[in-house]
VORODO-124660 format. One record per residue (C-alpha): residue number from 1; x, y, z. Coordinates in pm, whole numbers. Layout:
<recs>
+-----+--------+--------+--------+
|   n |     c1 |     c2 |     c3 |
+-----+--------+--------+--------+
| NUM |      X |      Y |      Z |
...
+-----+--------+--------+--------+
</recs>
This chain:
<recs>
+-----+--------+--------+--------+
|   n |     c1 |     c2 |     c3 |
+-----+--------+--------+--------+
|   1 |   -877 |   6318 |  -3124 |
|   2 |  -1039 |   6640 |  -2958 |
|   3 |   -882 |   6976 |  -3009 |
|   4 |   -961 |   7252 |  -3297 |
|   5 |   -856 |   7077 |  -3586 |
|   6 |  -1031 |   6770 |  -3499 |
|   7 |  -1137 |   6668 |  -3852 |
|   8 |   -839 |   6795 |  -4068 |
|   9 |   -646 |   6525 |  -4204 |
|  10 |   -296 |   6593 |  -4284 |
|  11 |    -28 |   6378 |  -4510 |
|  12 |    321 |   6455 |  -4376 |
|  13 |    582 |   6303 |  -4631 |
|  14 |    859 |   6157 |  -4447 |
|  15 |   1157 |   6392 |  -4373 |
|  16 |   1386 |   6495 |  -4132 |
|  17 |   1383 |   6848 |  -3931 |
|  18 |   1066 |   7070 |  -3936 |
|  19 |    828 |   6845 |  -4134 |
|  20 |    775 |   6569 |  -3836 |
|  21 |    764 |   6863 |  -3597 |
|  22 |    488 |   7056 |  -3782 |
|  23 |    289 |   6750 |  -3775 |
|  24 |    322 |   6690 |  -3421 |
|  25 |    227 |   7026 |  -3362 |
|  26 |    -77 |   6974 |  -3578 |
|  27 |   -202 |   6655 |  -3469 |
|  28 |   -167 |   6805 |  -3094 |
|  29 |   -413 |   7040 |  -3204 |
|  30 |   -629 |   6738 |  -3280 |
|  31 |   -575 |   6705 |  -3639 |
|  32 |   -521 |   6348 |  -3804 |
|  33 |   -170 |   6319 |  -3926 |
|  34 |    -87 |   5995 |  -4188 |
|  35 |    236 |   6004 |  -4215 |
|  36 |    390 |   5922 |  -4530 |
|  37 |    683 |   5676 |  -4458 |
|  38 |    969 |   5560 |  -4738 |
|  39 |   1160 |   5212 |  -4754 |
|  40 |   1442 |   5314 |  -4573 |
|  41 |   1464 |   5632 |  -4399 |
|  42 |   1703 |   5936 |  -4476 |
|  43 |   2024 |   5862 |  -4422 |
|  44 |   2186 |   6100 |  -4122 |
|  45 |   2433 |   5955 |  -3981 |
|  46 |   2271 |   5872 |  -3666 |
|  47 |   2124 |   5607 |  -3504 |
|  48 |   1740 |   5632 |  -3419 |
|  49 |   1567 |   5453 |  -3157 |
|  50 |   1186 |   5489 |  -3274 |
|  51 |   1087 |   5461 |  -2878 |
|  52 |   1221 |   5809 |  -2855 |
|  53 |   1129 |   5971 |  -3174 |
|  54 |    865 |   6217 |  -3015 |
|  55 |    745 |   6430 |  -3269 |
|  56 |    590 |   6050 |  -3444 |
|  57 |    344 |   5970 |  -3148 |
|  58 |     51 |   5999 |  -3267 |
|  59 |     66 |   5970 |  -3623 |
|  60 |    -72 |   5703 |  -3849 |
|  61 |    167 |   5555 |  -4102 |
|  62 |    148 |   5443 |  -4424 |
|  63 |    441 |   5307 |  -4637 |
|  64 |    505 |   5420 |  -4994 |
|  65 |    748 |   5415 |  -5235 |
|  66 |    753 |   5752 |  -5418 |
|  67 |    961 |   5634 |  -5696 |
|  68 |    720 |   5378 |  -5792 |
|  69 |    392 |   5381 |  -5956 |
|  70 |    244 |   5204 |  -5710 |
|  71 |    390 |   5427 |  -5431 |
|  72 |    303 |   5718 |  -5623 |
|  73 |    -95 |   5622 |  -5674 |
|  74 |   -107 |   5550 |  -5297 |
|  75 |    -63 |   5891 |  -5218 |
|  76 |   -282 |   6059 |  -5461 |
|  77 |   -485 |   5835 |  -5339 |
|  78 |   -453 |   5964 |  -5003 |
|  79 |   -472 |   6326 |  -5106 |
|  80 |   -811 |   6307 |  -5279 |
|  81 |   -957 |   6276 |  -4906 |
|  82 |   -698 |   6497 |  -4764 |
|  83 |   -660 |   6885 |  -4640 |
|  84 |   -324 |   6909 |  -4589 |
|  85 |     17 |   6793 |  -4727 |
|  86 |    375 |   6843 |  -4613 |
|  87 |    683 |   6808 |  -4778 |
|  88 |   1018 |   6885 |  -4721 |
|  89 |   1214 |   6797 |  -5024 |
|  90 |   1455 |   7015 |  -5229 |
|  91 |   1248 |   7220 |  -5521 |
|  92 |   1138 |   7050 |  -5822 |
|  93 |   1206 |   6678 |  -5653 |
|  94 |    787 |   6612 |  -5621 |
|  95 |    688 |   6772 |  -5986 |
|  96 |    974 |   6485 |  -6048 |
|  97 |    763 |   6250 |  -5923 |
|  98 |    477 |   6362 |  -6072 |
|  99 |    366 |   6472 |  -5726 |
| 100 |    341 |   6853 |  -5733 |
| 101 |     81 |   7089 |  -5656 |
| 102 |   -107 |   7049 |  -5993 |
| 103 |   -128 |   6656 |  -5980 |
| 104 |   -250 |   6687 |  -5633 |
| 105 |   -508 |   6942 |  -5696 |
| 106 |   -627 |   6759 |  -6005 |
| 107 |   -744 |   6521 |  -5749 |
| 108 |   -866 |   6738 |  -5485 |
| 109 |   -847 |   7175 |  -5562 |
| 110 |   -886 |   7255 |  -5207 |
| 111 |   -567 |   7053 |  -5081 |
| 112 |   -293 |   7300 |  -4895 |
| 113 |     20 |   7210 |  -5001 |
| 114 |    301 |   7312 |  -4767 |
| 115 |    674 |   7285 |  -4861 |
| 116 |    957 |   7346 |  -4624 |
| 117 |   1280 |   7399 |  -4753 |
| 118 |   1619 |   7606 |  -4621 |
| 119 |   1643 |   7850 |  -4881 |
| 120 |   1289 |   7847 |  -5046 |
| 121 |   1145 |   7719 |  -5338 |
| 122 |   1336 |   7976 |  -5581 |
| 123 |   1639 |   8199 |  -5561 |
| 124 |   2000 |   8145 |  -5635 |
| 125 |   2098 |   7908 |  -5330 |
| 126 |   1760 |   7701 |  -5404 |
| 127 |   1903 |   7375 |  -5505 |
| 128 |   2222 |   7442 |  -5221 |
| 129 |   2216 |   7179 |  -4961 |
| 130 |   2230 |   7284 |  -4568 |
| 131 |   2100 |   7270 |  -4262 |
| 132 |   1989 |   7474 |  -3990 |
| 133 |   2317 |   7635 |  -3876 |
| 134 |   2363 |   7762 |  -4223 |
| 135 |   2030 |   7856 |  -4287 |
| 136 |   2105 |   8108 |  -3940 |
| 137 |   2423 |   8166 |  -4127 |
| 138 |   2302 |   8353 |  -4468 |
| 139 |   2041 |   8516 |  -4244 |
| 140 |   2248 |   8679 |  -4031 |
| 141 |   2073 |   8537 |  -3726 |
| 142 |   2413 |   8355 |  -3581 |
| 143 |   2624 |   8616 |  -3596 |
| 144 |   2453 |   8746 |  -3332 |
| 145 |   2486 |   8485 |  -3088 |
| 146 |   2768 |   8427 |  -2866 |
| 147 |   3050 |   8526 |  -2711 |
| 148 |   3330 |   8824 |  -2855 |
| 149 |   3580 |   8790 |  -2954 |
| 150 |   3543 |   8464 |  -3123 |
| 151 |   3337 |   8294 |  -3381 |
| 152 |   2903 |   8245 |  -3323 |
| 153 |   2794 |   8029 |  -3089 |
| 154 |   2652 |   7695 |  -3228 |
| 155 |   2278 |   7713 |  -3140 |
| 156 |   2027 |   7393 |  -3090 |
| 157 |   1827 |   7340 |  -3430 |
| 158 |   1516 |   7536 |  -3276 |
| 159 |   1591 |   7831 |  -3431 |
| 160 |   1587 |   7737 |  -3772 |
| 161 |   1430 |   7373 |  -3810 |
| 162 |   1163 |   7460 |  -3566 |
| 163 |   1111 |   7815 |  -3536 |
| 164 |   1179 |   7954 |  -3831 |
| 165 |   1117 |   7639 |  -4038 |
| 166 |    834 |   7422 |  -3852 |
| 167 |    672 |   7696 |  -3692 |
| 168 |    596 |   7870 |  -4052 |
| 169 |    472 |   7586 |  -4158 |
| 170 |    223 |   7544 |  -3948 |
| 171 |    138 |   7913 |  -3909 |
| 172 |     79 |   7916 |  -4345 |
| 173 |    -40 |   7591 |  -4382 |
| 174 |   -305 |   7648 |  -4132 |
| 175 |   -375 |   8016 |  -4281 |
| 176 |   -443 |   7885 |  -4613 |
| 177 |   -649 |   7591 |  -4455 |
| 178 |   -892 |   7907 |  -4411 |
| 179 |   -936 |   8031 |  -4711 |
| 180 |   -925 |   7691 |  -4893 |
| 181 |  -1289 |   7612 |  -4679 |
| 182 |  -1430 |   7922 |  -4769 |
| 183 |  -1294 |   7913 |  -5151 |
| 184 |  -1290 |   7547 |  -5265 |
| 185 |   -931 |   7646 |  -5358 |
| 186 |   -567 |   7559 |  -5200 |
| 187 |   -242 |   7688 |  -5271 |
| 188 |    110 |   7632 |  -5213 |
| 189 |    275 |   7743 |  -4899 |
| 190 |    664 |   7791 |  -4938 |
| 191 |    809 |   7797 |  -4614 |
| 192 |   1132 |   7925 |  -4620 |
| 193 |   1373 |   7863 |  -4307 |
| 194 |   1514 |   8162 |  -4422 |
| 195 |   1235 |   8350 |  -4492 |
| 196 |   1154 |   8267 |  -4095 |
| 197 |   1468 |   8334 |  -3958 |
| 198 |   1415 |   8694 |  -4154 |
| 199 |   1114 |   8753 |  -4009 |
| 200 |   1189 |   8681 |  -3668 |
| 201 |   1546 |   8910 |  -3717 |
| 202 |   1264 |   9179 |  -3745 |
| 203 |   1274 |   9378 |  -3411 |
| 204 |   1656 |   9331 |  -3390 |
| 205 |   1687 |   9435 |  -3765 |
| 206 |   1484 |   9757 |  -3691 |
| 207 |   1709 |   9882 |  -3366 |
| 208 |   1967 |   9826 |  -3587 |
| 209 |   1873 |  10036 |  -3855 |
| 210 |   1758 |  10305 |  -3543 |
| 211 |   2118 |  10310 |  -3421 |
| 212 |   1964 |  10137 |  -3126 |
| 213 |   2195 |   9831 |  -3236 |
| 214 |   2530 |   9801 |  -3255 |
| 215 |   2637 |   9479 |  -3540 |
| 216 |   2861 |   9309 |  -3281 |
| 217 |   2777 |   9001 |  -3065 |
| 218 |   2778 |   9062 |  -2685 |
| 219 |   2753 |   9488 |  -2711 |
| 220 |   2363 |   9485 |  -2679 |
| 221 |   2074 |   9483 |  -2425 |
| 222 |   1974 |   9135 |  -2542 |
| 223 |   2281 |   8962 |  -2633 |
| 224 |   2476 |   8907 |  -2304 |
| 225 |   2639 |   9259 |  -2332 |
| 226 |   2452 |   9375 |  -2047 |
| 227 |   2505 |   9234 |  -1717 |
| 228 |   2139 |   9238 |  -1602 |
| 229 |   2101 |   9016 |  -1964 |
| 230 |   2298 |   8720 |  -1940 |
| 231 |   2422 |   8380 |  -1731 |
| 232 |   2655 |   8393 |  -1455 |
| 233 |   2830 |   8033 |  -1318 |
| 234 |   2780 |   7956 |  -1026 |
| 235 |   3023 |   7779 |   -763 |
| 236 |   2912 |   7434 |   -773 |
| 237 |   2932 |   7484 |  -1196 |
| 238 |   2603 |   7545 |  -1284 |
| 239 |   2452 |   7824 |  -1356 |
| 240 |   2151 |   8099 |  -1344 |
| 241 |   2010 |   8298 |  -1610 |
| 242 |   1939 |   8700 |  -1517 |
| 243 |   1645 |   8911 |  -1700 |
| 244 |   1628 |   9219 |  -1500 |
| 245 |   1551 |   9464 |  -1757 |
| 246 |   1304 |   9657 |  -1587 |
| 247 |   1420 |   9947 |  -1325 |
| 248 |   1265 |   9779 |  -1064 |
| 249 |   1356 |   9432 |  -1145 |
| 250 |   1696 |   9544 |  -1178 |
| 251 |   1698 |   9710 |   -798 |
| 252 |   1527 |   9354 |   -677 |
| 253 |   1849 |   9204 |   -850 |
| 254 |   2099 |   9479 |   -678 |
| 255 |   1918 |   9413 |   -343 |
| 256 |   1923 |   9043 |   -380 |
| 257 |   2339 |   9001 |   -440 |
| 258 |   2384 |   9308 |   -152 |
| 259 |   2442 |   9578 |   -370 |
| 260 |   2352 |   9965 |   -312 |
| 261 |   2243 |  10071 |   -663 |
| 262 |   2332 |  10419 |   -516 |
| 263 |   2663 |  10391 |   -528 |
| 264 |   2703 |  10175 |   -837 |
| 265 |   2718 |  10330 |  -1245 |
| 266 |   2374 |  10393 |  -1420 |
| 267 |   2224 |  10040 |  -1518 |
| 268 |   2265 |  10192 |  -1900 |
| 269 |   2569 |  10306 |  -1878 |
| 270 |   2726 |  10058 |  -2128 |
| 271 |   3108 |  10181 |  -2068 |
| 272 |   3041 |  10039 |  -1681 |
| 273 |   2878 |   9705 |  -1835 |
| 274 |   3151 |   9479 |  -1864 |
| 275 |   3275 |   9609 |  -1474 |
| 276 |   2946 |   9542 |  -1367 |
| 277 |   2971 |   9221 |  -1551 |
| 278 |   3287 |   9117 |  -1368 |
| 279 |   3156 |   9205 |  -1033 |
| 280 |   2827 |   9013 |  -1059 |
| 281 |   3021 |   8701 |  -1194 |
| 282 |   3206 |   8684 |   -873 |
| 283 |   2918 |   8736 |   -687 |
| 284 |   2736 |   8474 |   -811 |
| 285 |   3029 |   8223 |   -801 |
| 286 |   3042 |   8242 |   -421 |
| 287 |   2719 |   8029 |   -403 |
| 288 |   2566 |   7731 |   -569 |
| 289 |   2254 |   7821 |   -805 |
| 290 |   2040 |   7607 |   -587 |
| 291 |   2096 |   7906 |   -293 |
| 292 |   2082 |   8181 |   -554 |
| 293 |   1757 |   8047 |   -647 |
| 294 |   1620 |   8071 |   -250 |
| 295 |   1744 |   8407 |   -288 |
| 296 |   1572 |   8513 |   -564 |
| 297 |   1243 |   8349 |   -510 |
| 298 |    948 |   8554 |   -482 |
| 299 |   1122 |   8874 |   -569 |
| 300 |   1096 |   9070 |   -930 |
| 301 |   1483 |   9045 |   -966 |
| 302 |   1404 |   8807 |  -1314 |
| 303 |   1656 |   8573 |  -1195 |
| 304 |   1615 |   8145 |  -1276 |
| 305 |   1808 |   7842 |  -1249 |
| 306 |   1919 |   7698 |  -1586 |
| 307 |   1794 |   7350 |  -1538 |
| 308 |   1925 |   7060 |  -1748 |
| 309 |   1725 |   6834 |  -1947 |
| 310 |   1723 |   6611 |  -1674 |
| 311 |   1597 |   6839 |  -1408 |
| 312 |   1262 |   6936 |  -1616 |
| 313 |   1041 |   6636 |  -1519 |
| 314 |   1106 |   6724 |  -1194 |
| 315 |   1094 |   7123 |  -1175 |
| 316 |    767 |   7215 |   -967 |
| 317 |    638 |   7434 |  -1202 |
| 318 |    635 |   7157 |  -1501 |
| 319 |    498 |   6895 |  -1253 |
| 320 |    174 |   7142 |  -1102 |
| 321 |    109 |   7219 |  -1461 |
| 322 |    125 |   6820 |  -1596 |
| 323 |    419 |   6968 |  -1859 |
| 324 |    490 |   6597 |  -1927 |
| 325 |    358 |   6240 |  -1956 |
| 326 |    471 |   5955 |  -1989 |
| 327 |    393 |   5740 |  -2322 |
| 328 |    555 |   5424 |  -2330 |
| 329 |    898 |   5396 |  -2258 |
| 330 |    902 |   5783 |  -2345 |
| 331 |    825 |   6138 |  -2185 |
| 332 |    664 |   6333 |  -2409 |
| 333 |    628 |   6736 |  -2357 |
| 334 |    224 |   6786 |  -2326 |
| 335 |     61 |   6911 |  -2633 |
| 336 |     50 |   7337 |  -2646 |
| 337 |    -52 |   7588 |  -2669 |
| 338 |   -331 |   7454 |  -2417 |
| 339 |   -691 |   7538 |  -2533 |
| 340 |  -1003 |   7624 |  -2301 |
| 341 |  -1319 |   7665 |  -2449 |
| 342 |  -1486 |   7964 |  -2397 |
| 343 |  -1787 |   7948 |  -2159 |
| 344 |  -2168 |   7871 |  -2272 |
| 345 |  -2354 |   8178 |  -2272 |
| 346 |  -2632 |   8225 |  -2026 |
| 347 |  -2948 |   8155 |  -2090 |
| 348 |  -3272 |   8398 |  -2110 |
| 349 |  -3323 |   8520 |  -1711 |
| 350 |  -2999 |   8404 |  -1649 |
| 351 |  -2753 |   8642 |  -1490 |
| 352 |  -2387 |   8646 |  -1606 |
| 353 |  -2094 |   8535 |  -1424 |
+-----+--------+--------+--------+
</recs>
């Protein structure tokens, strides 16, 4: 496969949540990913059709039984020739197995061996089972999503599983890929979905701490608190999504619903926000999202439909750019981020472009 890790082999141990993803990320980046498959897959309660399991296209597979010594000799096997291994079992369950960092290394030094787990691979909650939402739970990531009053807002697993779990993953794993090829040496990468969530809390974390912040869902710039930040319904019970943070987005917005900003309270004014709030969401429920969208189209108001999984295929933007293809019985999101190499340099005499 072409792309720049063509050449990196990777062992992804089957698992649910951010392991399969980080491979697919990885092997769309051209690397070669053997995935690692058990007898019988984990148990979640849900019915998989393997058609539609995305995130394994691509992948070989080779089954092994970890809890047997045959299982457990194919894989070493398998890591002597390999630069990359992911796991996502709870802490101390490969050393178990006599699988851990130092039986892999003692049959190749340079292997990166990444581990995704919830809580980390130390730490009082280390051996606690969860899953993403309470992962976004401890780090105080949900309880800033949502409505108020009321409880968080359940989020899709991207946050955690993916972002802050699969995303880190690939990020260290691929960081420590570096230095293993210039030092003969690998190391373990613990890749906490905590940890992640943490780190992407940052910029949020630091307003907070600058009073720029307040610690209550729906009272902030980015939150749905303001009424240039948020989703309005529309009248045929969709909706549209507004962004228009920027003065003059914000005046495009004003302009576009037939408002005089003139006459209307500050755009920061926050004790006017939930007016404002009202007034756009009876604005915007006079008319379908399909006419807001004509509205709004080719202006800097920051305003787009929210389209439904079934709408993407066919958005124009997602079809000019080839956003998906077709695999099977399948679509598959194309591979990203999209590389382009850079261009040859010119030769002697040659005058640049």
């Amino acid at each position: 496969m072409n792309g720049p890790l063509a050449g990196v082999r990777v062992l992804e141990l089957e698992a649910p949540g951010p392991v399969p993803w980080a491979g697919m990320m990885l092997a769309n980046m051209g690397a070669t990913v053997v995935r690692v498959e058990r007898p019988a897959p984990a148990d979640m309660g849900i019915k998989r059709d393997p058609h539609f399991e995305l995130t394994a296209h691509g992948k070989q597979a080779v089954g092994a039984d970890l809890k047997t010594r045959a299982g457990r000799a194919t894989l070493l096997d398998l890591v002597a020739d390999a630069d990359i291994l992911l796991e996502g079992l709870r802490p101390g369950v490969m050393e178990r197995l006599g699988l851990g960092p130092d039986a892999c290394w003692a049959r190749n030094a340079a292997l990166v061996y990444g581990r995704v787990t919830g809580w980390g691979q130390d730490g009082p909650l280390a051996h606690t089972v969860g899953h993403d939402i309470n992962y976004l739970a401890v780090s105080g990531v949900l309880h800033a999503i949502g409505p108020e009053p009321g409880p968080p807002a359940v989020p899709l697993n991207l946050i955690g599983d993916f972002g802050a779990g699969g995303m880190l993953l690939v990020s260290g794993v691929l960081a420590a890929l570096l230095q293993a090829r210039s030092s003969g040496r690998g190391q373990v990468v613990d890749a906490a979905m905590v940890d992640g969530a943490l780190s992407m809390l940052a910029p949020i974390f630091g307003r907070w701490q600058a009073g720029q912040w307040q610690d209550r869902r729906a009272s902030n710039l980015l939150d749905g608190g303001a009424h240039f930040y948020t989703t309005y319904l529309t009248a045929d019970g969709k909706a549209v999504a507004v962004g228009a943070i920027e003065p003059r987005f914000y005046a495009a917005l004003m302009a576009g619903l037939g408002l005089e900003a003139a006459s209307l309270p500050g755009q920061h004014d926050r004790a006017s926000w939930p007016r404002m709030r009202a007034m756009l969401a009876d604005i915007f429920a006079r008319h379908t999202r399909d006419h807001w969208t004509r509205v709004f189209q080719d202006t800097e108001a920051c305003v787009s439909p929210v389209l439904s999984l079934a709408e993407l295929p066919r958005h124009p933007h997602f079809a000019a750019r080839a956003s998906f293809r077709r695999i099977g019985r399948a679509l598959h999101p194309a591979p990203s981020p999209r590389f382009a190499p850079a261009a040859e340099p010119p030769g002697p005499g040659e005058p640049r472009q």
